[in-house]
Predicted model as a PDB file, atoms N, CA, C, CB and O in Angstrom, pLDDT in the B-factor column:
MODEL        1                                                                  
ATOM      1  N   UNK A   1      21.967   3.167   0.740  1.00 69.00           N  
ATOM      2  CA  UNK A   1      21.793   1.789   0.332  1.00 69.00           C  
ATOM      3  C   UNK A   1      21.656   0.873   1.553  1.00 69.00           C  
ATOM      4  CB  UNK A   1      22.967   1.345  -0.543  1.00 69.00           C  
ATOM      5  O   UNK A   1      20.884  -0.080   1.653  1.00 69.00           O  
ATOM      6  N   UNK A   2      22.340   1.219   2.267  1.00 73.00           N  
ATOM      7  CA  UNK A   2      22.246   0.263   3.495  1.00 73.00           C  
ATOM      8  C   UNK A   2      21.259   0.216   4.569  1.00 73.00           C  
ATOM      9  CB  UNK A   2      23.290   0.393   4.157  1.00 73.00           C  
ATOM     10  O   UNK A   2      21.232  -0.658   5.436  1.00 73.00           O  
ATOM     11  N   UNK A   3      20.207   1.495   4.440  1.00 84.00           N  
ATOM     12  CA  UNK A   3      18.414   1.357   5.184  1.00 84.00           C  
ATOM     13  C   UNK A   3      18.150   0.718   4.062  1.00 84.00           C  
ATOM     14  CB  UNK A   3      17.170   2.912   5.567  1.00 84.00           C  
ATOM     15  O   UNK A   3      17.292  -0.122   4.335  1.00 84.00           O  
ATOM     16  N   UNK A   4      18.405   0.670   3.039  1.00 85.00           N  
ATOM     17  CA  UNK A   4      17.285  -0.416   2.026  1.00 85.00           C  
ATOM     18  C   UNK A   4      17.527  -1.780   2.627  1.00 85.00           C  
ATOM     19  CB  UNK A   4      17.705  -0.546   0.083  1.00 85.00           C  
ATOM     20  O   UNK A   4      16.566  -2.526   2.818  1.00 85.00           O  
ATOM     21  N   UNK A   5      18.915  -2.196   2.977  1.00 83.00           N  
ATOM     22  CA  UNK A   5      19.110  -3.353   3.315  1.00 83.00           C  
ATOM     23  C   UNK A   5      18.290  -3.893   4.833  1.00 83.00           C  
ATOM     24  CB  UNK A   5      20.581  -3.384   3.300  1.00 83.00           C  
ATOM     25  O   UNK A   5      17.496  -4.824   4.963  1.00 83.00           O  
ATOM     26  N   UNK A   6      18.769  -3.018   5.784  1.00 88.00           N  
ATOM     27  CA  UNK A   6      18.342  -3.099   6.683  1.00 88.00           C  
ATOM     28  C   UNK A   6      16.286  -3.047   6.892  1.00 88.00           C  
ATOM     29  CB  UNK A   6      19.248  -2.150   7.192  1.00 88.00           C  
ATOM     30  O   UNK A   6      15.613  -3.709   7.681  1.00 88.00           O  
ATOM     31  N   UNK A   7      15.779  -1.956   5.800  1.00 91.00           N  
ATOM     32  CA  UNK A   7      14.509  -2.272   5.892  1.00 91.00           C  
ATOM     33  C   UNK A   7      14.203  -3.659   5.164  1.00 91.00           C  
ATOM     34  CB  UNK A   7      13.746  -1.146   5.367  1.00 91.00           C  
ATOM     35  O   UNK A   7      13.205  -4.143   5.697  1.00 91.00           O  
ATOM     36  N   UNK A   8      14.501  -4.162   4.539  1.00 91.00           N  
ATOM     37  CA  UNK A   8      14.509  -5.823   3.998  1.00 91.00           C  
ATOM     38  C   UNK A   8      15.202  -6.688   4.737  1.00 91.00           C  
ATOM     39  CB  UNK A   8      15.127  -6.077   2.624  1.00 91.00           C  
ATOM     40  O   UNK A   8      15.546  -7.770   4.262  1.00 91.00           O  
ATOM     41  N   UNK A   9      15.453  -6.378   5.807  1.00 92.00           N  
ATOM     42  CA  UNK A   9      16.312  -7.241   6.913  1.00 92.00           C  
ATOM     43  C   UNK A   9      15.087  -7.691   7.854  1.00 92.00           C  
ATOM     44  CB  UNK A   9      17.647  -6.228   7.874  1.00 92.00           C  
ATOM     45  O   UNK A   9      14.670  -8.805   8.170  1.00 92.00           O  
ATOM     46  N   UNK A  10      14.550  -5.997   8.273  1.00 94.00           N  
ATOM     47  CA  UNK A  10      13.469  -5.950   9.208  1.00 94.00           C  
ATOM     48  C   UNK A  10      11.856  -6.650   8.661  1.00 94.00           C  
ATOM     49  CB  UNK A  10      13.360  -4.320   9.549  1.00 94.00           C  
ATOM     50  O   UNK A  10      10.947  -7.035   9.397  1.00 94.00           O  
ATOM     51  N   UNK A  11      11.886  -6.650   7.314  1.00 95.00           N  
ATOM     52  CA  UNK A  11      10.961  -7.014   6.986  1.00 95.00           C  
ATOM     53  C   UNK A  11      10.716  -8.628   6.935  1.00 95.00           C  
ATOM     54  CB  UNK A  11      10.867  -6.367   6.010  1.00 95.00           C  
ATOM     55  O   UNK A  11       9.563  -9.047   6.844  1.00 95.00           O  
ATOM     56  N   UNK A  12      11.718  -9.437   6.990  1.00 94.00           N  
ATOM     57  CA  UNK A  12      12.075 -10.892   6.704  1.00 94.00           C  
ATOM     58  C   UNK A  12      11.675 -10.919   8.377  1.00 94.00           C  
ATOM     59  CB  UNK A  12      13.917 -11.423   5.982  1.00 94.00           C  
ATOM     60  O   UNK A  12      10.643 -11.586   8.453  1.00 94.00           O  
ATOM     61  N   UNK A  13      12.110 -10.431   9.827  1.00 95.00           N  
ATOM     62  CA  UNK A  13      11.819 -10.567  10.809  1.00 95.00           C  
ATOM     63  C   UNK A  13      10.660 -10.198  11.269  1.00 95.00           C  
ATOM     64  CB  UNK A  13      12.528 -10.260  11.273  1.00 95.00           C  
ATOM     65  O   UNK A  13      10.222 -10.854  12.215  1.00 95.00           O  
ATOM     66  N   UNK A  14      10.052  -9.352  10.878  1.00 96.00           N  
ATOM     67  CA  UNK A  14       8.307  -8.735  11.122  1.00 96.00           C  
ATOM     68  C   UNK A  14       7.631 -10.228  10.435  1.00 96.00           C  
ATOM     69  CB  UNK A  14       7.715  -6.783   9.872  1.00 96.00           C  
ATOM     70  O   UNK A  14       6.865 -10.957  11.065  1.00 96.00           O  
ATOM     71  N   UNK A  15       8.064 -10.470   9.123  1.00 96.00           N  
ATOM     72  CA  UNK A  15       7.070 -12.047   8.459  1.00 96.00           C  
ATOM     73  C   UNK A  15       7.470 -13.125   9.075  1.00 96.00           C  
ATOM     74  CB  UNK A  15       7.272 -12.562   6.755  1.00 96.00           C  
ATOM     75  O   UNK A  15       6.736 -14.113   9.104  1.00 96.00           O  
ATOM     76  N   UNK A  16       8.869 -13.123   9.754  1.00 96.00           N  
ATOM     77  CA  UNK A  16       8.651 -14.605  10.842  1.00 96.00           C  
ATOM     78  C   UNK A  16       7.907 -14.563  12.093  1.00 96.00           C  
ATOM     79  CB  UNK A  16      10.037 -15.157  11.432  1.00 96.00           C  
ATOM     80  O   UNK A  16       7.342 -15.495  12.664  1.00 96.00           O  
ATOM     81  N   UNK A  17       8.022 -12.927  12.545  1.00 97.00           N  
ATOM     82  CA  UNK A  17       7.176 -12.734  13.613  1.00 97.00           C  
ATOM     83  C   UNK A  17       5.972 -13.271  13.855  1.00 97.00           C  
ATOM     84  CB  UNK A  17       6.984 -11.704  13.688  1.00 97.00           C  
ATOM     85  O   UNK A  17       5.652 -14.050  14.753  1.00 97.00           O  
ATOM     86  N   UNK A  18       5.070 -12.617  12.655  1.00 97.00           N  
ATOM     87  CA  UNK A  18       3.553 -12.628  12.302  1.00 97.00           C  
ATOM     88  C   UNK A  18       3.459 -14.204  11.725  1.00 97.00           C  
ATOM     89  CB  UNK A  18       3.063 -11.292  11.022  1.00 97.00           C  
ATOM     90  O   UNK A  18       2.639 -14.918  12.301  1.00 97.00           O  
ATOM     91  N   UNK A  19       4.071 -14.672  10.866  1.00 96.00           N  
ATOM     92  CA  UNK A  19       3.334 -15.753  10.356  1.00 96.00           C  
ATOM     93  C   UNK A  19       3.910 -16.802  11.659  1.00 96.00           C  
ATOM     94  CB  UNK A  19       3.737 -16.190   8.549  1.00 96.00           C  
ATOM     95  O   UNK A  19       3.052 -17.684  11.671  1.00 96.00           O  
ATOM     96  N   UNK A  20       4.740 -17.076  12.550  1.00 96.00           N  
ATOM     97  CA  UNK A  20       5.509 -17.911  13.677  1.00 96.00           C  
ATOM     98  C   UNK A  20       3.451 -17.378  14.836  1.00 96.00           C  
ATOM     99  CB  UNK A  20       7.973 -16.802  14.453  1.00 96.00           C  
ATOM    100  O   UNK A  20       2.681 -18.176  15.371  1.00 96.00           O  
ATOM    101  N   UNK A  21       3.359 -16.163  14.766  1.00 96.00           N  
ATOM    102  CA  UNK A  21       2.282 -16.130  15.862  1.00 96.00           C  
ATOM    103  C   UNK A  21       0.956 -16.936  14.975  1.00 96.00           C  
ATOM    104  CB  UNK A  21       1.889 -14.270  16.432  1.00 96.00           C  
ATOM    105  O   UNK A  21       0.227 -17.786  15.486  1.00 96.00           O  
ATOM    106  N   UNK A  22       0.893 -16.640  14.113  1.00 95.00           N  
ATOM    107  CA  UNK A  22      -0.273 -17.051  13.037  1.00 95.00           C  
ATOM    108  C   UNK A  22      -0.396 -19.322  13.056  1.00 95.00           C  
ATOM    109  CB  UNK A  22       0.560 -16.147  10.903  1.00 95.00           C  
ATOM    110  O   UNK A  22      -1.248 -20.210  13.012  1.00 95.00           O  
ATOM    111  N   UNK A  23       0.818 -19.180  13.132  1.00 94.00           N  
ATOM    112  CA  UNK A  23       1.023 -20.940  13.316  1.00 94.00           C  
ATOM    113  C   UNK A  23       0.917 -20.981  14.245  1.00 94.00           C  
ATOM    114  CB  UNK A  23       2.145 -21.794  13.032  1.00 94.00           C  
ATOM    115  O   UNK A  23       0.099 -21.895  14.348  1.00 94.00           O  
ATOM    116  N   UNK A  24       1.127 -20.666  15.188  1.00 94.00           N  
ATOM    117  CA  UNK A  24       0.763 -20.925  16.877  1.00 94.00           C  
ATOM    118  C   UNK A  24      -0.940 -20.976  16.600  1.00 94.00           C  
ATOM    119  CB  UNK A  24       1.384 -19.309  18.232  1.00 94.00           C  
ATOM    120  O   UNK A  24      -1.713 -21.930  16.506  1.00 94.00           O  
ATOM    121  N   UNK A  25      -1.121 -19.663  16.527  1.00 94.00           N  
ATOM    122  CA  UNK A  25      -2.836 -19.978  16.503  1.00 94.00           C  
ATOM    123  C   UNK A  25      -3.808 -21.322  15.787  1.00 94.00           C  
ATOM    124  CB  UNK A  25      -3.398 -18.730  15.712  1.00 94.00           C  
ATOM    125  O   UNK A  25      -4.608 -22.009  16.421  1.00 94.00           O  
ATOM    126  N   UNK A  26      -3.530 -21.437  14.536  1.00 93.00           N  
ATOM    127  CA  UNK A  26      -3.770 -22.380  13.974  1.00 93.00           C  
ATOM    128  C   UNK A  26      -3.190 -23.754  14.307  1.00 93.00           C  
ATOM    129  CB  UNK A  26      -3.586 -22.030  12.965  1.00 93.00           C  
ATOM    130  O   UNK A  26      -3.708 -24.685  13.690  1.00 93.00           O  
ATOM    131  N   UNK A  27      -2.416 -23.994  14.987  1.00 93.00           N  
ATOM    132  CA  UNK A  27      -1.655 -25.203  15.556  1.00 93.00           C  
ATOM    133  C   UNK A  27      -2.756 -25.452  16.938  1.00 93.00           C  
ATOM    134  CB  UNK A  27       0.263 -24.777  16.017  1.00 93.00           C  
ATOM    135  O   UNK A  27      -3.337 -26.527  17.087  1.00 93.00           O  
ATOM    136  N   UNK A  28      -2.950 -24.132  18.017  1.00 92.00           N  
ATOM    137  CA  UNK A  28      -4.022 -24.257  18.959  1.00 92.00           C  
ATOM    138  C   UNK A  28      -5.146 -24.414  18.329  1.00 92.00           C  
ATOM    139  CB  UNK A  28      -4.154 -23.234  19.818  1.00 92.00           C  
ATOM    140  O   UNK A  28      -5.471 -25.424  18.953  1.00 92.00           O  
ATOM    141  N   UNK A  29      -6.028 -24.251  17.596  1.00 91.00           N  
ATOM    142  CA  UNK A  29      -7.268 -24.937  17.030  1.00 91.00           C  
ATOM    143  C   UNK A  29      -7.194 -25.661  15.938  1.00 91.00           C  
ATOM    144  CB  UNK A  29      -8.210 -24.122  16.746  1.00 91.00           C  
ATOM    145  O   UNK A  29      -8.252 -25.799  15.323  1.00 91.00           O  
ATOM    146  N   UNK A  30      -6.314 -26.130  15.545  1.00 89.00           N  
ATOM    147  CA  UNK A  30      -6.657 -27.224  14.560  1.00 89.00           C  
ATOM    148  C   UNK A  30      -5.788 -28.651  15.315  1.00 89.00           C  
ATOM    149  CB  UNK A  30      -6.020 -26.726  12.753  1.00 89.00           C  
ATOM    150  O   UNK A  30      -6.186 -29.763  14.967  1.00 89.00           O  
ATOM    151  N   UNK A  31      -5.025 -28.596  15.980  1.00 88.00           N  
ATOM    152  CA  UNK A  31      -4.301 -29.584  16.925  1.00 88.00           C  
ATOM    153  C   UNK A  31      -2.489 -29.657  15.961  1.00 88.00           C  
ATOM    154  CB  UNK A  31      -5.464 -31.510  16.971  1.00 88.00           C  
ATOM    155  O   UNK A  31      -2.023 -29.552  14.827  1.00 88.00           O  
ATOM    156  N   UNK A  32      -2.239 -29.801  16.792  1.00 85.00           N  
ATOM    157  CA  UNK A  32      -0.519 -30.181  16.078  1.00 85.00           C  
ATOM    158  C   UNK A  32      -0.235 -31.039  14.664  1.00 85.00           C  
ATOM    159  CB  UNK A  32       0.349 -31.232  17.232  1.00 85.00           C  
ATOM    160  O   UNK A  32       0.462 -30.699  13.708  1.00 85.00           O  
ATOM    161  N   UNK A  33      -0.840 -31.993  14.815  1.00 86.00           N  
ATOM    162  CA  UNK A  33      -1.035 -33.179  13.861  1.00 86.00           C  
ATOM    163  C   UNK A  33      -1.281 -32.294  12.518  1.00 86.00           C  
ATOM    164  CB  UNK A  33      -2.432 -34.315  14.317  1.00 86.00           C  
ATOM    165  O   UNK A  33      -0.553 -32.384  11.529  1.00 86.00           O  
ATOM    166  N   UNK A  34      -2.679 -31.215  12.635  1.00 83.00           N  
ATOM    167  CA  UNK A  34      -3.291 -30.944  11.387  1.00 83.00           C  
ATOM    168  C   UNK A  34      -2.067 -29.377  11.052  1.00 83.00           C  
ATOM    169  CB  UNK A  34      -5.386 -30.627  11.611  1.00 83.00           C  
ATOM    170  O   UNK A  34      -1.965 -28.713  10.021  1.00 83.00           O  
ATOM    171  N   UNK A  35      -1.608 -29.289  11.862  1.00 84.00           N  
ATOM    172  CA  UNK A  35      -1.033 -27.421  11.726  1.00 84.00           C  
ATOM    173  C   UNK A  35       0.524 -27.089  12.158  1.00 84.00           C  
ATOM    174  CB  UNK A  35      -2.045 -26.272  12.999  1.00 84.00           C  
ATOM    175  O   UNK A  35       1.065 -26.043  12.519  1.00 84.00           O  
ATOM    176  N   UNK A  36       1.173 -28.884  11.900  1.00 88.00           N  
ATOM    177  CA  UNK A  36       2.632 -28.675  11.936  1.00 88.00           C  
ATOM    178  C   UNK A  36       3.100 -28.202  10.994  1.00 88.00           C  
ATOM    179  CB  UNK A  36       3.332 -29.623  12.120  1.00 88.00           C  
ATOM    180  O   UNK A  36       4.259 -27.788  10.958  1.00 88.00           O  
ATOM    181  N   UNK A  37       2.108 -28.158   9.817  1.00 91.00           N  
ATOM    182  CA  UNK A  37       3.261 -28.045   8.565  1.00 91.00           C  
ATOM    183  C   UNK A  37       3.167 -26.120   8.312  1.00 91.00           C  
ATOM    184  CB  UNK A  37       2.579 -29.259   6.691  1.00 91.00           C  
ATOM    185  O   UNK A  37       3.539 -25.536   7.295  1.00 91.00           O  
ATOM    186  N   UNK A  38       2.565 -25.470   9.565  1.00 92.00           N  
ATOM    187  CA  UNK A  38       2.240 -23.945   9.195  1.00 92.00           C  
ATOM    188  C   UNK A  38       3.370 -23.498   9.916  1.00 92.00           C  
ATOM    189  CB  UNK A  38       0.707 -23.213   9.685  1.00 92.00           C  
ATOM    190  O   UNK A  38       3.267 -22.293  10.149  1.00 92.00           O  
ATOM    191  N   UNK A  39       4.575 -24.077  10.430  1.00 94.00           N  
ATOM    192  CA  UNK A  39       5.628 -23.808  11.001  1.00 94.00           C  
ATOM    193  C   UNK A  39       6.795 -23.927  10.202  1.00 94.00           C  
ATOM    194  CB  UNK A  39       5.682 -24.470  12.013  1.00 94.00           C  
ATOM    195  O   UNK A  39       7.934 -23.813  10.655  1.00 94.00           O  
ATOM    196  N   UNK A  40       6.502 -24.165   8.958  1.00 96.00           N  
ATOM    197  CA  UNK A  40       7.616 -23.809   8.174  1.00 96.00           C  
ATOM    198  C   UNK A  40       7.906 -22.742   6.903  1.00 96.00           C  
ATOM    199  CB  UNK A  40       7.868 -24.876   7.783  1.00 96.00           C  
ATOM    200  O   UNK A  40       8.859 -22.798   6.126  1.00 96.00           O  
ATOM    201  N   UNK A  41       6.766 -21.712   6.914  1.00 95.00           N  
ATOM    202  CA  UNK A  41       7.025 -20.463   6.386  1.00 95.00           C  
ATOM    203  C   UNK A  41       7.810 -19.834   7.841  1.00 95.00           C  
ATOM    204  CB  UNK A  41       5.495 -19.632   5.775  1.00 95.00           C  
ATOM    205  O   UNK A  41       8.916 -19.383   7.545  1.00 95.00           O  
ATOM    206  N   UNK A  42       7.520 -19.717   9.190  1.00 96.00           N  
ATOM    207  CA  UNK A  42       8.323 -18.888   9.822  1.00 96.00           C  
ATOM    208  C   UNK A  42       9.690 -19.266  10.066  1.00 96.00           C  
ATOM    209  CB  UNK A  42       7.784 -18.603  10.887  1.00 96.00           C  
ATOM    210  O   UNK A  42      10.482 -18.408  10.454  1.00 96.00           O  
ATOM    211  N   UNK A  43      10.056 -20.465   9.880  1.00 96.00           N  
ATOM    212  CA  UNK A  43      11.138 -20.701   9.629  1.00 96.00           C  
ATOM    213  C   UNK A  43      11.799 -20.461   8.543  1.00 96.00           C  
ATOM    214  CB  UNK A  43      11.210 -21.553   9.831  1.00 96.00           C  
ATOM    215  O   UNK A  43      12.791 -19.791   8.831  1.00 96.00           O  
ATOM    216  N   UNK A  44      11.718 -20.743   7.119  1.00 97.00           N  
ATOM    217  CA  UNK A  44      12.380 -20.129   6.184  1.00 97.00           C  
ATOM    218  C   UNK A  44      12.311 -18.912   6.708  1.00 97.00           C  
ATOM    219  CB  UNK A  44      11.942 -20.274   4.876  1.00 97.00           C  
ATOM    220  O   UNK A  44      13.441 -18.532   7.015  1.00 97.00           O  
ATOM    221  N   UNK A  45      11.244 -17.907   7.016  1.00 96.00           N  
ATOM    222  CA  UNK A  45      11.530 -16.375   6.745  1.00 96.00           C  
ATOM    223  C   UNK A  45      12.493 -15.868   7.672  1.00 96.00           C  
ATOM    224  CB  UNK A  45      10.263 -15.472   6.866  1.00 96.00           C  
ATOM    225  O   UNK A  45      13.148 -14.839   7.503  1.00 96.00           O  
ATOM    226  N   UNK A  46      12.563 -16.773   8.841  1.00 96.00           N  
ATOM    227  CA  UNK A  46      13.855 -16.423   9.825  1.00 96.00           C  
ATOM    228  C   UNK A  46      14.828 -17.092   9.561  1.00 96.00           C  
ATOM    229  CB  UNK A  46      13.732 -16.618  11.229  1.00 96.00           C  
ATOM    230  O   UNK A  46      15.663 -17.054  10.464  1.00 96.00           O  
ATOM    231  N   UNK A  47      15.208 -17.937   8.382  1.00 96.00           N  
ATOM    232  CA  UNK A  47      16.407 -17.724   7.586  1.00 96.00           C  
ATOM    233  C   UNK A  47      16.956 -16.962   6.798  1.00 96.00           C  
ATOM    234  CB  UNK A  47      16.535 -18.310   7.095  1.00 96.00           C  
ATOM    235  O   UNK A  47      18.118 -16.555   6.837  1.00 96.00           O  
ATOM    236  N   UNK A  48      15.833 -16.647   5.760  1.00 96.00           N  
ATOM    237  CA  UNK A  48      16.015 -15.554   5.303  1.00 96.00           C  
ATOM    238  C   UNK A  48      16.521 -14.065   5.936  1.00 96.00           C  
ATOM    239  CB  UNK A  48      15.046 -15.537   4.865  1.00 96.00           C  
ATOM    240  O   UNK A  48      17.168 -13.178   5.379  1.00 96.00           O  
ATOM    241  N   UNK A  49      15.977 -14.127   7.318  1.00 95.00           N  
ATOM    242  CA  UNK A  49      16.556 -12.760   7.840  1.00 95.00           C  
ATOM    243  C   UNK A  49      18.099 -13.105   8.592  1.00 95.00           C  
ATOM    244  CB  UNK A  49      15.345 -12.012   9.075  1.00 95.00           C  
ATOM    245  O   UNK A  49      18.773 -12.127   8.915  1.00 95.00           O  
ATOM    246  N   UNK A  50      18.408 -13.886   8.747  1.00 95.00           N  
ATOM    247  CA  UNK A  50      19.757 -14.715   9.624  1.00 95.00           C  
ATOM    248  C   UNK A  50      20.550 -13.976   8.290  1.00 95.00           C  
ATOM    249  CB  UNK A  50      19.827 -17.039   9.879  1.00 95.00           C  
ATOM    250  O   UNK A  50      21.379 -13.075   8.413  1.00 95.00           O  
ATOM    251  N   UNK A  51      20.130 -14.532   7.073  1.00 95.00           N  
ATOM    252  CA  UNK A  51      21.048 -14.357   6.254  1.00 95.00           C  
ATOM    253  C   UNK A  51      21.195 -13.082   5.501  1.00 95.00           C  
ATOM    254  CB  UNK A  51      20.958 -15.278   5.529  1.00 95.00           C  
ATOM    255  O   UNK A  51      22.293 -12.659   5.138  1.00 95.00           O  
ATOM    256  N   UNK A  52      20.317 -12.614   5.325  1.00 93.00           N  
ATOM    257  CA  UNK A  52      20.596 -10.651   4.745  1.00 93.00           C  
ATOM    258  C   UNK A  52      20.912 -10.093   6.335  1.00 93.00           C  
ATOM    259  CB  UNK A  52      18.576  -9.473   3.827  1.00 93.00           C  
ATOM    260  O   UNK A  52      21.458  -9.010   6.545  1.00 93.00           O  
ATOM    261  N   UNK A  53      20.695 -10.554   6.865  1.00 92.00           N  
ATOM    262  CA  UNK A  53      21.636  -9.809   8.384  1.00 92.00           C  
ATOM    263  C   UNK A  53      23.232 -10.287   7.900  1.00 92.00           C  
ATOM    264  CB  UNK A  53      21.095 -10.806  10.465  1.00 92.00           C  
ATOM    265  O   UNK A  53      24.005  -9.509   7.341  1.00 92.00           O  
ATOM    266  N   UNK A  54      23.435 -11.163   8.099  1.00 92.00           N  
ATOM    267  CA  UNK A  54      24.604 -11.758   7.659  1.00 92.00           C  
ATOM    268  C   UNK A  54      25.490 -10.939   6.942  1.00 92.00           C  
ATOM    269  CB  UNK A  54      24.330 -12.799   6.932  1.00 92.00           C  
ATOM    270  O   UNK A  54      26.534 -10.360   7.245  1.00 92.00           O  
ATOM    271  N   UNK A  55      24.565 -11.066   5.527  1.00 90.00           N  
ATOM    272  CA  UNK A  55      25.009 -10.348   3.951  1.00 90.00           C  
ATOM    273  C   UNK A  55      25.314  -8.633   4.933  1.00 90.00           C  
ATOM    274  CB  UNK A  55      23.111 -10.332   2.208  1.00 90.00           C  
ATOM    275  O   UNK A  55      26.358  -7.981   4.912  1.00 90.00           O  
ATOM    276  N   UNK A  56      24.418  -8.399   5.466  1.00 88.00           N  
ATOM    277  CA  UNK A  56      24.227  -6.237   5.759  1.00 88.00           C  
ATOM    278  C   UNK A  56      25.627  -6.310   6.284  1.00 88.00           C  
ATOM    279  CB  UNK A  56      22.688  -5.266   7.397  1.00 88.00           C  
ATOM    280  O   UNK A  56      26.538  -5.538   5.984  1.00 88.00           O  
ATOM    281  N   UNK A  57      25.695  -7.388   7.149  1.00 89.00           N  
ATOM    282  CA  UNK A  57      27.029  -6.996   8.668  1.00 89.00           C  
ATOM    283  C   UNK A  57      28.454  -7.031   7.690  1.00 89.00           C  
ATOM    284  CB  UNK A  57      27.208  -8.776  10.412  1.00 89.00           C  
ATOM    285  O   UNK A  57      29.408  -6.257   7.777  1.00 89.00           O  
ATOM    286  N   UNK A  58      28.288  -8.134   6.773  1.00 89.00           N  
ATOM    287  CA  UNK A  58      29.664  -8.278   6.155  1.00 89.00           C  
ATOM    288  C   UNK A  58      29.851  -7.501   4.949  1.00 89.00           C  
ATOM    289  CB  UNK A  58      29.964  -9.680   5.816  1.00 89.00           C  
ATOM    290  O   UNK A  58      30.918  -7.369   4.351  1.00 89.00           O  
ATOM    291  N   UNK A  59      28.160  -6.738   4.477  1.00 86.00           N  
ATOM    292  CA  UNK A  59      29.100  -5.588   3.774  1.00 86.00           C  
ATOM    293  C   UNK A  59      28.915  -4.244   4.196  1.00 86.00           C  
ATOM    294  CB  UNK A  59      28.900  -5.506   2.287  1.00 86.00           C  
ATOM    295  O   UNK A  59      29.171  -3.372   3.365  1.00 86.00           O  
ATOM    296  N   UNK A  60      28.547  -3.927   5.250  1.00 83.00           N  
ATOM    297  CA  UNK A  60      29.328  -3.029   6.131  1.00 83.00           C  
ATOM    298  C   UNK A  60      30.539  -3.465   6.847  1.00 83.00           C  
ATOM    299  CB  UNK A  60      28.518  -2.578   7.077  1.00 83.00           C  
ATOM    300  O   UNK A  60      30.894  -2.406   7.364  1.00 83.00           O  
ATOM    301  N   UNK A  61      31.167  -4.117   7.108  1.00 86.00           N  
ATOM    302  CA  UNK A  61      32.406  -4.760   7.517  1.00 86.00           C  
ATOM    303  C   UNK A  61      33.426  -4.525   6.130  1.00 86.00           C  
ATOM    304  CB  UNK A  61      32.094  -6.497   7.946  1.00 86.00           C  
ATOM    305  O   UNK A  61      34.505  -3.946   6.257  1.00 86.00           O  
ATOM    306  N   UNK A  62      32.953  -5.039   4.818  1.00 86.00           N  
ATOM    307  CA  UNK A  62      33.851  -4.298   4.030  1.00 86.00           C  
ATOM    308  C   UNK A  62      34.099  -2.856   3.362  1.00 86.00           C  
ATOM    309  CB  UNK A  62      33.854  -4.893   3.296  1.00 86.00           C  
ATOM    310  O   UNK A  62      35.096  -2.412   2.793  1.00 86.00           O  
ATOM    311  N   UNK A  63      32.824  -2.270   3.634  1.00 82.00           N  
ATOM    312  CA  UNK A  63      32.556  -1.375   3.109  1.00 82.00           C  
ATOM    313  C   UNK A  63      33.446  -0.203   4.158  1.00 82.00           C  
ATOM    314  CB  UNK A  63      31.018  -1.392   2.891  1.00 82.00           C  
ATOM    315  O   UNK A  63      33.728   0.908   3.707  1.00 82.00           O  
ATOM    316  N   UNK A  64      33.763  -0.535   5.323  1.00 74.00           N  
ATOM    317  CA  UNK A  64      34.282  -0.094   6.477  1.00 74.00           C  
ATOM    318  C   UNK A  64      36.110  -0.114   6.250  1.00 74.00           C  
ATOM    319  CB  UNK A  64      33.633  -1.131   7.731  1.00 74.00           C  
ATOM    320  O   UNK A  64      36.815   0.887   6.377  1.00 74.00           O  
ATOM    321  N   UNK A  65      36.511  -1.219   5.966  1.00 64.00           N  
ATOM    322  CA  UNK A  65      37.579  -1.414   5.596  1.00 64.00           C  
ATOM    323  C   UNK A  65      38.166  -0.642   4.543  1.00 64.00           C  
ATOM    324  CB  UNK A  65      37.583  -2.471   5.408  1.00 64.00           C  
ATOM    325  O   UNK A  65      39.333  -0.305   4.744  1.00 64.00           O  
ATOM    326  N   UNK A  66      37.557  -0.228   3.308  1.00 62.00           N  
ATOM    327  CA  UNK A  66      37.462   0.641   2.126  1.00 62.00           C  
ATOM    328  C   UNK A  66      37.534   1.765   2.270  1.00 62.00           C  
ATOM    329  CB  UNK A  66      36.522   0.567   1.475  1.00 62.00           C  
ATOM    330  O   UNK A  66      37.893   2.508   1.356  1.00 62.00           O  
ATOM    331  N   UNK A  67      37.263   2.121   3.269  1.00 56.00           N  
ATOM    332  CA  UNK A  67      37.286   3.640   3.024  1.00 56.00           C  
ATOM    333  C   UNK A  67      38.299   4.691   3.709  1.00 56.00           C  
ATOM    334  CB  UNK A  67      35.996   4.089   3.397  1.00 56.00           C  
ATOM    335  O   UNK A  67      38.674   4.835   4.873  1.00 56.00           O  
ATOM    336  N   UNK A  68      38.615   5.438   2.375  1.00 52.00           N  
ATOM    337  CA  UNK A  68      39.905   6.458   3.052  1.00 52.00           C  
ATOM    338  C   UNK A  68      40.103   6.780   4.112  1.00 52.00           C  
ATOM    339  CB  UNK A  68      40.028   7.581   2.739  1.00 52.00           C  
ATOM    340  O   UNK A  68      39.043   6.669   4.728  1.00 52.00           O  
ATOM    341  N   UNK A  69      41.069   7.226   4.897  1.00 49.00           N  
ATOM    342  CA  UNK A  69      41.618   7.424   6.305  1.00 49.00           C  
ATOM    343  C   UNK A  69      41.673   9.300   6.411  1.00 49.00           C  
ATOM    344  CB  UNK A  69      43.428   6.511   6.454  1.00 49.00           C  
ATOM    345  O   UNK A  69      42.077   9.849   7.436  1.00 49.00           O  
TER     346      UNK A  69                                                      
ENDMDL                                                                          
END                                                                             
């Protein structure tokens, strides 16, 4: 269960990657003014990954705690 998490962790960071380079480009030819607003899918999606990182660490942190000795 926890590569599922982690591949949906990685995947939220690969789409801020790509769409964060994708707004750069379009921000360089269309000018700032017209291509500020393409900077806020890579931001949500690198919230989105802040936070299932978050969610993975703290339930492996409990999931760690749980288990027999």
């Amino acid at each position: 269960m926890f590569k599922f998490f982690r591949l949906i962790e990685n995947f939220w960071l690969v789409f801020a990657i790509i769409s964060f380079v994708y707004a750069c480009y379009v921000c360089f030819n269309m000018g700032f003014e017209d291509g500020y607003r393409h900077f806020f899918v890579p931001a949500i999606a690198f919230m989105w990954w802040l936070f299932r990182r978050g969610m993975r660490k703290r339930m492996e942190k409990n999931m760690g705690d749980n288990r027999p000795q």
